[in-house]
N, C-alpha and C positions, 0 to 999 in steps of 0.2 A: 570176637564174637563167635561164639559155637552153633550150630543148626542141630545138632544132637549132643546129644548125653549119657554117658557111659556107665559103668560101677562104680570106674574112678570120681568119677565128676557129682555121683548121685551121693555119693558117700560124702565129699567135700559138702555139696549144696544142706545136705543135711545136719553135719556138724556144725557149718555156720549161722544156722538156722539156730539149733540148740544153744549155740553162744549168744545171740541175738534176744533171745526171750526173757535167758538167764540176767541178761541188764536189764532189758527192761520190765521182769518180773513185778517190782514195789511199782510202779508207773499202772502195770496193770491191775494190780491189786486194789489200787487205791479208785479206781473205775469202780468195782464190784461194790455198788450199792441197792440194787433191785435186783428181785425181789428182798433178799435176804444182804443188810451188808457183813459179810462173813470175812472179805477181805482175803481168799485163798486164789483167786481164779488163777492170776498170772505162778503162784507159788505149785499150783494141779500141775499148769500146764509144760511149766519148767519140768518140771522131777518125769511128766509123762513122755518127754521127748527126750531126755534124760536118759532114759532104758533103753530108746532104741540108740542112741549116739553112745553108747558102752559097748552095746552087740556089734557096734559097727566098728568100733577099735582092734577090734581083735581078729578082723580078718582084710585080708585085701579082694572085696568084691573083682572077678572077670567079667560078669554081663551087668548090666541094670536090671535085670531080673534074679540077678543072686542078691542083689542090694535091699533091692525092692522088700525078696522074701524074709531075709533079717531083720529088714525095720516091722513087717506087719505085724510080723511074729512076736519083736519085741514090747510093741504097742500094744497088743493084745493080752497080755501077762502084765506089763506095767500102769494102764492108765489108773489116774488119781483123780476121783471126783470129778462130777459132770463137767466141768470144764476140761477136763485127762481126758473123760471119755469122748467128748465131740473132739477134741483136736485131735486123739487117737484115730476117728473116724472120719475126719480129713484127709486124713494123711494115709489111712489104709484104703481107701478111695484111688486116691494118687499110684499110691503101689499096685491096685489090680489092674491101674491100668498101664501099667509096666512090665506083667506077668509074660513070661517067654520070651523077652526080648533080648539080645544082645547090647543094641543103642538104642533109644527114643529118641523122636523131633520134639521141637519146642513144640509144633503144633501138635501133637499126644499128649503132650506134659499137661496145655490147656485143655486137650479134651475132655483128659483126666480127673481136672482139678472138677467139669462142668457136671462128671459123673457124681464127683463125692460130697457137691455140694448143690442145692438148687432154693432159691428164693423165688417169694411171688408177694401173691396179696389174696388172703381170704374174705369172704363175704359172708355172712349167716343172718339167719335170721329164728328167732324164736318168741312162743308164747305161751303164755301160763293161763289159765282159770282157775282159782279156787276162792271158796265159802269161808267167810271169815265168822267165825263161832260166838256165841255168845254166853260169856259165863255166868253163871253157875251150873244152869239146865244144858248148856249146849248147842241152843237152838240156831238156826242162819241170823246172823244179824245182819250178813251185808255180800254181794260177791263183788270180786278184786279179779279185773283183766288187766297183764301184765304182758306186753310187747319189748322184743328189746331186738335191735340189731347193731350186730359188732364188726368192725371194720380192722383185721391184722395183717400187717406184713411180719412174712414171716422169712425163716432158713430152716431147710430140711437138712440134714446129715447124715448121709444113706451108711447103712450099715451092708446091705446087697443090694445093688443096682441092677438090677436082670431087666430083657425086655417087655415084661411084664408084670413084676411083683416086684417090688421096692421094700426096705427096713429102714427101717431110719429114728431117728432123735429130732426133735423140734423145738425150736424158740418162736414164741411170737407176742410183738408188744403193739396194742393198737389202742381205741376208743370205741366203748360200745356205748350208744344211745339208747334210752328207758322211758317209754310211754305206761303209765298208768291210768288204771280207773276205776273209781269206787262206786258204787251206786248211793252210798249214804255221803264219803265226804267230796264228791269229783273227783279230779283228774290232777294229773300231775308230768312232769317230766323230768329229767336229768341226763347226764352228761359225766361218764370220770374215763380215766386211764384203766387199762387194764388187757392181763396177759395171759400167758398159760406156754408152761412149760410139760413136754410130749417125750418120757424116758424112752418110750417104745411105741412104735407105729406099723402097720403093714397095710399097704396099698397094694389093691391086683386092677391090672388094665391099664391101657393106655391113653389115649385121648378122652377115654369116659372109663371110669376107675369106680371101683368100692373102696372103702377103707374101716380101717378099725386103729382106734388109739386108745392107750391109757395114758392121763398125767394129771396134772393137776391146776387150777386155775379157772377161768372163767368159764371153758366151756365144761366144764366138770372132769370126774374121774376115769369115766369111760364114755367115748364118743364113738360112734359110726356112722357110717352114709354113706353116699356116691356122691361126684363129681366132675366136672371136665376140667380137663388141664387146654390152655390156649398156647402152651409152646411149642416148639417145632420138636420134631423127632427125628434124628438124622441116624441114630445107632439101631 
């Protein structure tokens, strides 16, 4: 059992890693059925860890920080599809946080990993008003109050982790509930699945934060607002 990890051993851990995916690539592949079932994720991810385990054959890393700067560099020029890009962004996470180092602890590897990736649980809420028209002339025939609030756990995958402006990618798959009301036919409720994938994000602030995203899914194309985060802050 080792307490730290070197160039030598960063290079091993990563090769074996890349061999590891490589099998069970079709296993992953065969997962990918939401949103879209395209069937590439595990096939992204292989070819994306792929580039940097080439760059890394061809040299013999001295520090965990020469290792480190090979793989991010490689990941950065190779990843393949948003499943390339978030495990690209795991893993260059991983590396920053290896930047200057000679050896790293196991406990930095985890600090590491807690930098390039964070999970929680979102809460929203929203509401609509609008006139529903009546054809031919156009006139109000009726107005429609529309409530909904949506409950996602998500995973962030920071792209720059600073201590106070974040970038990052997001997944998130939750249930949002839907209260209606017409004045002509009543009221209504339901209940479905649903998610929203976040190519690009940027959060400033810490404990109480702005943010701005673009992506696509339930909460729409372009989202912003403020919020608090409830987890610790030790960096």
């Amino acid at each position: 059992m080792h307490d730290t990890i070197n160039g030598a051993m960063f290079k091993e851990m990563l090769l074996f890693g890349t061999v590891s995916i490589a099998q069970a690539q079709q296993a992953i592949n065969d997962l990918n059925v939401f949103p879209v079932p395209d069937g590439d994720t595990g096939t992204n991810m292989s070819l994306t860890i792929q580039t940097a385990a080439q760059e890394l054959k061809k040299i013999e890393p001295a520090t965990v920080d020469q290792a480190a700067s090979v793989t991010a560099s490689a990941l950065l020029r190779g990843a393949r599809g948003n499943s390339g890009v978030i495990t690209s962004q795991i893993l260059r996470g991983l590396c920053e946080g290896c930047a200057e180092a000679e050896e790293v602890s196991t406990a930095a590897i985890d600090a590491a990993f807690s930098r390039a990736v964070e999970v929680g649980v979102s809460l929203s809420y929203a509401a609509y008003w609008r006139d529903l028209m009546r054809a031919p002339d156009r006139s109000v025939a009726s107005s429609l109050r529309e409530h909904y609030v949506t409950l996602m756990p998500f995973a962030r995958f920071m792209w720059l982790n600073r201590r106070s402006v974040q970038l990052y990618t997001a997944v998130q798959l939750g249930c949002q509930w839907g209260y209606e009301k017409s004045y002509t036919d009543g009221y209504g409720s339901f209940t479905y699945l649903t998610g929203q994938f976040t190519p690009f994000g940027i959060r400033v602030g810490r404990r109480l934060f702005g943010y701005v995203e673009w992506g696509v899914g339930a909460r729409g194309l372009f989202v912003g607002g403020v919020g608090y985060s409830f987890g610790n802050f030790k960096r």
